[in-house]
C-alpha positions in Angstrom: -168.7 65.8 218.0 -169.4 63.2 220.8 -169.1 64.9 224.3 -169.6 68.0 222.8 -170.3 71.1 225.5 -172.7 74.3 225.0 -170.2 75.4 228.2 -167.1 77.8 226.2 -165.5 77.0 228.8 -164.7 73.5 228.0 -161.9 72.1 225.5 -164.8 70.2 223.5 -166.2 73.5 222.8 -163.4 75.3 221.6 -161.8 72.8 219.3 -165.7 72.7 218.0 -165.8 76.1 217.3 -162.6 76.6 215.8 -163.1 73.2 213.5 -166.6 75.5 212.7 -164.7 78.3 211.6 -162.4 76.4 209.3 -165.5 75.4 207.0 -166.4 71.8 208.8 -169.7 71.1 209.8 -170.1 70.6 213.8 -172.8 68.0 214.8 -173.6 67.9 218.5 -174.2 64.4 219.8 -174.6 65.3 223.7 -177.7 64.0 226.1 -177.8 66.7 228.4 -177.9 69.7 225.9 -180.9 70.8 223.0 -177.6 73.0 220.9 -174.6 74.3 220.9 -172.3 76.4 218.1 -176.1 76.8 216.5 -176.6 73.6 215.9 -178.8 71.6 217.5 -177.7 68.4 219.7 -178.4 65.0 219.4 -178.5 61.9 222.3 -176.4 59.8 220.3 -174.5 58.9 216.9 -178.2 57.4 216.1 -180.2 59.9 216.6 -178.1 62.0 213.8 -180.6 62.2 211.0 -177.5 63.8 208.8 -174.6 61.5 207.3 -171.8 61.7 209.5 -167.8 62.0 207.9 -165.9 61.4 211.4 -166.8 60.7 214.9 -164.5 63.3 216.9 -165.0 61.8 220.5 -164.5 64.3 223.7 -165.8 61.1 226.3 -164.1 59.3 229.5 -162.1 56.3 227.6 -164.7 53.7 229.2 -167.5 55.3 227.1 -165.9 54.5 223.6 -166.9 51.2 223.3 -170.5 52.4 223.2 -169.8 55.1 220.5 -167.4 52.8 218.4 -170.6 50.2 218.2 -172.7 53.1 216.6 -170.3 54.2 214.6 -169.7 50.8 213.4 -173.4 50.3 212.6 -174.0 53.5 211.1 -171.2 52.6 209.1 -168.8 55.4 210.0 -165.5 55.9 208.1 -163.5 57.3 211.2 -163.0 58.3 214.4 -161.2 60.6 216.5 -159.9 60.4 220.1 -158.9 63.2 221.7 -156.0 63.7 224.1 -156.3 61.4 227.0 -159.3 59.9 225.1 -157.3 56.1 224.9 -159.2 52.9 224.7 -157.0 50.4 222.7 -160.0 47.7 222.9 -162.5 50.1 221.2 -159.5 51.4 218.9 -159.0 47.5 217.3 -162.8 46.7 217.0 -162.6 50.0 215.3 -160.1 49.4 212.7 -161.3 45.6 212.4 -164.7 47.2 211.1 -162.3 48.9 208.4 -162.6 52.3 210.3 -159.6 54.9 210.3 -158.5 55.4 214.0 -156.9 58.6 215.1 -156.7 58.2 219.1 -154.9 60.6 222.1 -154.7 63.3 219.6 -156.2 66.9 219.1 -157.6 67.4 216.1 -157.3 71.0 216.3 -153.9 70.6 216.8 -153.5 68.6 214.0 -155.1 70.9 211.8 -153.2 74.0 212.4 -150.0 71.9 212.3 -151.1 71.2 208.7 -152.5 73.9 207.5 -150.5 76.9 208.7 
């Protein structure tokens, strides 16, 4: 989770905590905090020593481009924008790589929508 906060105040936090609860596996990839959700947090997508399934990205839309060039170099599989997370540039070099591109959604939205 790119952008994640320790802060429960803050949307990245809870959508990471109720993903947690459903059985996925939260990674922190935030500079400015050492954990959050009891795991512990990580500068960037390339500092993650763990093999990562999805890139869920809680950033300002001009920082994608940066996380889209890690994910494509760690060889990634997919990523997730979050409402009002839209960078269409970052989105195309994304699928061009052969990623899977979910952008301006909520993905806990989209899991309780499925899996009611």
């Amino acid at each position: 989770m790119v952008g994640l906060s320790d802060s429960p105040l803050r949307p990245s936090h809870g959508v990471s905590a109720y993903m947690q609860s459903q059985g996925y596996r939260i990674i922190p990839v935030n500079p400015h905090i050492s954990e959050s959700l009891g795991e512990d947090a990580h500068p960037s997508l390339l500092d993650v020593p763990d093999k990562i399934d999805l890139v869920d990205v809680f950033r300002r839309p001009e920082f994608v481009d940066e996380i889209v060039d890690q994910a494509i170099q760690l060889k990634i599989s997919a990523i997730w924008l979050q409402e009002g997370v839209i960078n269409e540039r970052a989105a195309e070099k994304a699928r061009k790589a052969g990623m899977f591109v979910v952008m301006d959604r909520c993905v806990l939205k989209e899991h309780r929508a499925r899996f009611r």
